[in-house]
Short mmCIF file of the C-alpha atoms (twelve columns), coordinates in Angstrom:
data_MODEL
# 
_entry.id   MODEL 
# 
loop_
_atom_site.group_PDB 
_atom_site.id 
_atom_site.type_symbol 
_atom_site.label_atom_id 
_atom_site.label_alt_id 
_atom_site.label_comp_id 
_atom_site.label_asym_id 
_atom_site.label_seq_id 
_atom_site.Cartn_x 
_atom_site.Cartn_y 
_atom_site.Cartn_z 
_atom_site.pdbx_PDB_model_num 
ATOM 1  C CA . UNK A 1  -75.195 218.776 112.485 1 
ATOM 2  C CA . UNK A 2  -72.638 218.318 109.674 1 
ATOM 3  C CA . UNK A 3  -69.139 217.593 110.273 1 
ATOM 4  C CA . UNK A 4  -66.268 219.773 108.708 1 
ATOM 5  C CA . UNK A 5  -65.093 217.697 105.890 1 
ATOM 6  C CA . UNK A 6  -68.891 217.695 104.263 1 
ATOM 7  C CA . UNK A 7  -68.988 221.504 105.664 1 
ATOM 8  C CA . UNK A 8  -65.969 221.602 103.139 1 
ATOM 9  C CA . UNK A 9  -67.555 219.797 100.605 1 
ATOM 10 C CA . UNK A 10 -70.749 222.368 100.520 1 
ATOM 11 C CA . UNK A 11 -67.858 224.979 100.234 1 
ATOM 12 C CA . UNK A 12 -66.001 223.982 97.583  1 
ATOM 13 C CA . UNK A 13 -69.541 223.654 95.554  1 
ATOM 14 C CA . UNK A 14 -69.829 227.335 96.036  1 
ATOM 15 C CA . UNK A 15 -66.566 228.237 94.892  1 
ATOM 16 C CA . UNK A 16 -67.189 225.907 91.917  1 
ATOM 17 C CA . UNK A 17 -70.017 228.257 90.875  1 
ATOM 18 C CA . UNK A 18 -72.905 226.646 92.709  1 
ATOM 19 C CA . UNK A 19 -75.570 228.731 94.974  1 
ATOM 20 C CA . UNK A 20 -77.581 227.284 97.461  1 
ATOM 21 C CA . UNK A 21 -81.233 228.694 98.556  1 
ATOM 22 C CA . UNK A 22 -83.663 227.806 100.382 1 
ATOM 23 C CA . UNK A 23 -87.321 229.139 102.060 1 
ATOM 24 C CA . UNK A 24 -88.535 228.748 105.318 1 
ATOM 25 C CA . UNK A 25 -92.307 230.012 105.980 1 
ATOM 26 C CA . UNK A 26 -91.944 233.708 105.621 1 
ATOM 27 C CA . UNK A 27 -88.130 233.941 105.133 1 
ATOM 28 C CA . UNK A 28 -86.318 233.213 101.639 1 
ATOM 29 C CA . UNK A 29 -82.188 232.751 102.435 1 
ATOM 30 C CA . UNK A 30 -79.031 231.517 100.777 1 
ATOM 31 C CA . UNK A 31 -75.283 231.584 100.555 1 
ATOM 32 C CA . UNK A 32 -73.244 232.926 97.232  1 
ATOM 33 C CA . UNK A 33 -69.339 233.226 96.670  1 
ATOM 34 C CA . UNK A 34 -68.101 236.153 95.818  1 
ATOM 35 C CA . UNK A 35 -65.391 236.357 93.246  1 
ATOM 36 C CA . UNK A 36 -63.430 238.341 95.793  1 
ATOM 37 C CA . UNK A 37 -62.809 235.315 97.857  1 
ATOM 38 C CA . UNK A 38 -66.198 235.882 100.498 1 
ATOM 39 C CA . UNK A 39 -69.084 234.355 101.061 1 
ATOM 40 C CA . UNK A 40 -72.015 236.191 101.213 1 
ATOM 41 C CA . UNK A 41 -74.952 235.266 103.155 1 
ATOM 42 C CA . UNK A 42 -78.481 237.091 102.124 1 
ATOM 43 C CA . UNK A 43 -81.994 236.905 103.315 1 
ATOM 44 C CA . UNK A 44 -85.760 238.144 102.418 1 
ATOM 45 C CA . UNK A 45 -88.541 237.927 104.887 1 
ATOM 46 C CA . UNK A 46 -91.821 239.070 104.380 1 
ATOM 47 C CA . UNK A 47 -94.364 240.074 107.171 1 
ATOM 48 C CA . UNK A 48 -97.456 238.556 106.173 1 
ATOM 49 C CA . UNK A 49 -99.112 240.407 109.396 1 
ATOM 50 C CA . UNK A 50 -97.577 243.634 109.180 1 
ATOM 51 C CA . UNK A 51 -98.684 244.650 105.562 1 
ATOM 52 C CA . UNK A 52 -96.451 242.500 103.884 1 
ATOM 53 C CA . UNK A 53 -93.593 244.674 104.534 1 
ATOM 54 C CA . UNK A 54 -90.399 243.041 103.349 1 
ATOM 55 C CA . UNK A 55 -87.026 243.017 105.163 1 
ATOM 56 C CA . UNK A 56 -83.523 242.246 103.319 1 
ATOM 57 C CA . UNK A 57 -79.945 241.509 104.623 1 
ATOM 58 C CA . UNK A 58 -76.842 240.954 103.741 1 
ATOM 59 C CA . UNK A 59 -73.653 239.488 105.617 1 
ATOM 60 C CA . UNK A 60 -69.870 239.210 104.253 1 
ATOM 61 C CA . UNK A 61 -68.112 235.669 105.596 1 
ATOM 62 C CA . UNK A 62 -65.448 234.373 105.380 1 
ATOM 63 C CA . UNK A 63 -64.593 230.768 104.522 1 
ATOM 64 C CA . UNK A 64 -64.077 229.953 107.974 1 
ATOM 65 C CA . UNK A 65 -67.216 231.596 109.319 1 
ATOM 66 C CA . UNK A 66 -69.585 229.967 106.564 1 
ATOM 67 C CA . UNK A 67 -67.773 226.188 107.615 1 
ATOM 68 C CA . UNK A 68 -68.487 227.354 111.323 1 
ATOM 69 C CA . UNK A 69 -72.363 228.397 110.832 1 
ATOM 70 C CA . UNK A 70 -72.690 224.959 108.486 1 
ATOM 71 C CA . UNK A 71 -71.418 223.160 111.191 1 
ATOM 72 C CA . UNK A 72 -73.449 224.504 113.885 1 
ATOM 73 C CA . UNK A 73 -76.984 224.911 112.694 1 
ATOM 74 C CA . UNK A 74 -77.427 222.719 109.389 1 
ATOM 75 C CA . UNK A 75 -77.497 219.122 108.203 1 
ATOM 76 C CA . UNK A 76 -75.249 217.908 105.115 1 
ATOM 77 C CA . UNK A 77 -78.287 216.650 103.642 1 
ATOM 78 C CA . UNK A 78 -80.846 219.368 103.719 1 
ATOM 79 C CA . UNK A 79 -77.640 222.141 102.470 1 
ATOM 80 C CA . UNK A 80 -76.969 219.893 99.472  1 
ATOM 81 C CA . UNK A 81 -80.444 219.476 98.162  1 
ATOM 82 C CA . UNK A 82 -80.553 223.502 98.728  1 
ATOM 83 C CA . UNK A 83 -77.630 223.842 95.700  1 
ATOM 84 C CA . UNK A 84 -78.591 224.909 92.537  1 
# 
């Protein structure tokens, strides 16, 4: 798990312009800053054994709630090679 100074780090490359993506098996996901001061938080899944039928979402965050998912679920090192 990351801690929240490289949580901020990852944060501040957002805001700076920079996107982060990655894929997972069937699932495509990323994070984006909005220019109204949100994060948003997207992902595409496709169901390889159900026709290929494809789901999106989307989810609003706030600063705090994207450094509180980093934190939780995601290494410093696997997020940074993710930005683009």
């Amino acid at each position: 798990m990351m801690t929240e100074a490289e949580a901020m780090t990852l944060v501040a490359a957002l805001k700076s312009g920079k996107r982060f993506a990655t894929r997972f098996q069937e699932e495509e996901w990323g994070i984006i800053y909005e220019d109204n001061g949100r994060f948003q938080k997207w992902s595409h899944r496709v169901e390889p054994f159900e026709g290929g039928k494809e789901e999106w979402s989307r989810e609003q965050m706030s600063e705090a709630e994207v450094v509180a998912l980093l934190m939780a679920y995601y290494s410093f090192d696997r997020m940074q090679a993710g930005l683009r």
